[in-house]
Structure formats: C-alpha cells, structure tokens
C-alpha positions in Angstrom: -3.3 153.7 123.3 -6.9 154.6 123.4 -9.5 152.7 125.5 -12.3 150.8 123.4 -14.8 153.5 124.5 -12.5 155.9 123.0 -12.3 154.4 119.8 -16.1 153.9 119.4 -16.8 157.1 120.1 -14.2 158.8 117.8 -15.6 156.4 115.2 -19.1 157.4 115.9 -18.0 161.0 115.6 -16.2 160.9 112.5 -18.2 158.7 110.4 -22.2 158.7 111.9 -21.9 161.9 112.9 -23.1 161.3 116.6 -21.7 163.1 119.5 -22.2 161.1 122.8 -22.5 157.3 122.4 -24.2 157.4 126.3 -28.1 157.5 126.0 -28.8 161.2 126.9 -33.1 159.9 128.0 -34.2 161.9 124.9 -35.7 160.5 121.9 -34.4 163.2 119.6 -30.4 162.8 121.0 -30.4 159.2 121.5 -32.1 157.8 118.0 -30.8 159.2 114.5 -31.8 159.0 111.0 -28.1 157.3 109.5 -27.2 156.4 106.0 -26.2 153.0 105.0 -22.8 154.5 103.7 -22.0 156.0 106.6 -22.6 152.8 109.0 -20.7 150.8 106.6 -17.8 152.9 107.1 -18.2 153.0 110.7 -18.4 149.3 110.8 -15.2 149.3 108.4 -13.1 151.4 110.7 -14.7 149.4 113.9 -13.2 146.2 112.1 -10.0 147.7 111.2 -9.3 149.3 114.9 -9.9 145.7 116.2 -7.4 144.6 113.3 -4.6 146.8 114.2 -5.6 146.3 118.4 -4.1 142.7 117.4 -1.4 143.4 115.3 -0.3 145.7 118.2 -0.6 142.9 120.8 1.0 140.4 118.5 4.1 143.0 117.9 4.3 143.0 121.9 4.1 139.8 122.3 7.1 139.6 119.7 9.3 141.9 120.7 8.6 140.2 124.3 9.6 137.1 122.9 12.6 138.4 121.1 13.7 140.2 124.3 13.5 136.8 126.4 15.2 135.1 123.4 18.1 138.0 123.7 18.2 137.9 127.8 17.7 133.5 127.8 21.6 133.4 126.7 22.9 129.9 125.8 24.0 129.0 128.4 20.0 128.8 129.5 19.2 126.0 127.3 19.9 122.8 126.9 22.9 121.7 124.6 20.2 120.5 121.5 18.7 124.1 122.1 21.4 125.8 122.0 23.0 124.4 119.0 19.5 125.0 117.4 19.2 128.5 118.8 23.1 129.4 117.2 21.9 128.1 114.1 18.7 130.3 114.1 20.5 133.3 114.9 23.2 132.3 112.3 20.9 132.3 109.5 19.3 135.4 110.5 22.7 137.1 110.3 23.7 135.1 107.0 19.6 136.7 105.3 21.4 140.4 106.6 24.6 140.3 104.7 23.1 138.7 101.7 20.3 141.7 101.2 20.2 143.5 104.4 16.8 145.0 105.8 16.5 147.0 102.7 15.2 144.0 100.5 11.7 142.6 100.8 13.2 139.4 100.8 14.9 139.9 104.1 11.7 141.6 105.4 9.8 139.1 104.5 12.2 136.4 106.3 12.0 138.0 109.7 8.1 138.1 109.9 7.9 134.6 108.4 9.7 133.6 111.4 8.3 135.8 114.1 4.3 134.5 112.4 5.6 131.0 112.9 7.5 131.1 116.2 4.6 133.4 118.1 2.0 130.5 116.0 4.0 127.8 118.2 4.2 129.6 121.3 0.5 130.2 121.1 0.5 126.6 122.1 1.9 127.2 125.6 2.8 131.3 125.7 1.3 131.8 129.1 3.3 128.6 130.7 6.6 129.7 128.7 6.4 133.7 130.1 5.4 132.5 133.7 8.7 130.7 133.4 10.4 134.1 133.0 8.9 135.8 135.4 6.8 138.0 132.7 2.5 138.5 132.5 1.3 137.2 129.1 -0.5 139.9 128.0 
C-alpha cells in the first residue's frame, strides 16, 4: 500500500505534469502554468484514492470481523447469541445453495450484511476488538 505522499505525488506526475511536490526555492520549479482539465482530473483521482483508501479499510475491518466471528465459536456467546449467530450462519448457507456466489443476488446478500453489521459495530468497534485482543485499525 502506498503512503499518502506517494499517492500525491504519482497523481501530480500523471495528471499536472509536476515532478517534485517538495518546493525546490525556485520560482520557475516550484509555480506552474496548469490547465483547469488537468487539475480537475488530479482532484478526481485525489478523491477516488481517498475512496478506495476506505473501501480498503472497511474490507479489513470486515474480514477482521468475520475472522473473530469464525474464531468467537459458540460456545463464546451467550445462549440468545448463539442461537442468533446459528441462525445467521444458517441463512447465509441456505442464500449459497439457492444461487451460489455466482448470482448477484447472493452477492449482493453478503455485502448487505457485512455494510449493516460493520454500520453497527461502528457504534462500539474499538471496545468490541479490545475485547479480542486485536488494534482497531
């Protein structure tokens, strides 16, 4: 994963044509003459890069979640949660063997339910990971 510096500066690069984002003390390397078409895809690329930064922490944070899930066992929670949990991962099963992962539907299912489970952990996620043992990220 590249730093945010990185980034910047490959986006400077590729779209404003600039070199070194540091200021070089020169008038003529550190101010240029930029078209609006090219800072607006700069800015476009700078906005999706920040997009896809948190789309990559979210899929950590659920595939962190799914491995505590995976690792709590049952036997972890109490009996409502447990019974809850079965039925969760009963479902989940019962949406594979009616399409499988090669339908949108079934797709579509399993984010549904990692957008709404990593919405309500927002709530508490760093108290529920201390509880494991694991840094929120």
């Amino acid at each position: 994963m590249q730093t945010d510096k990185a980034i910047l500066a490959e986006i400077a690069k590729k779209h404003l044509f600039i070199d070194v984002l540091d200021s070089q003390q020169s008038d003529r390397l550190d101010f240029h003459d930029l078209a609006v078409w090219s800072i607006e895809q700069a800015l476009e690329a700078a906005f999706q890069a920040g997009y896809d930064a948190a789309e990559d922490r979210r899929r950590a944070w659920g595939e962190e979640l799914l491995r505590l899930a995976q690792n709590a066992e049952a036997s972890e929670l109490a009996c409502p949660g447990r019974r809850i949990f079965g039925q969760v991962l009963t479902a989940m099963q019962d949406a594979e063997e009616i399409g499988g992962p090669e339908r949108s539907d079934y797709m579509d299912l399993m984010v549904a339910i990692i957008r709404e489970a990593s919405e309500r952990i927002a709530c508490y996620a760093s108290h529920a990971f201390e509880q494991h043992g694991v840094k929120y990220p």
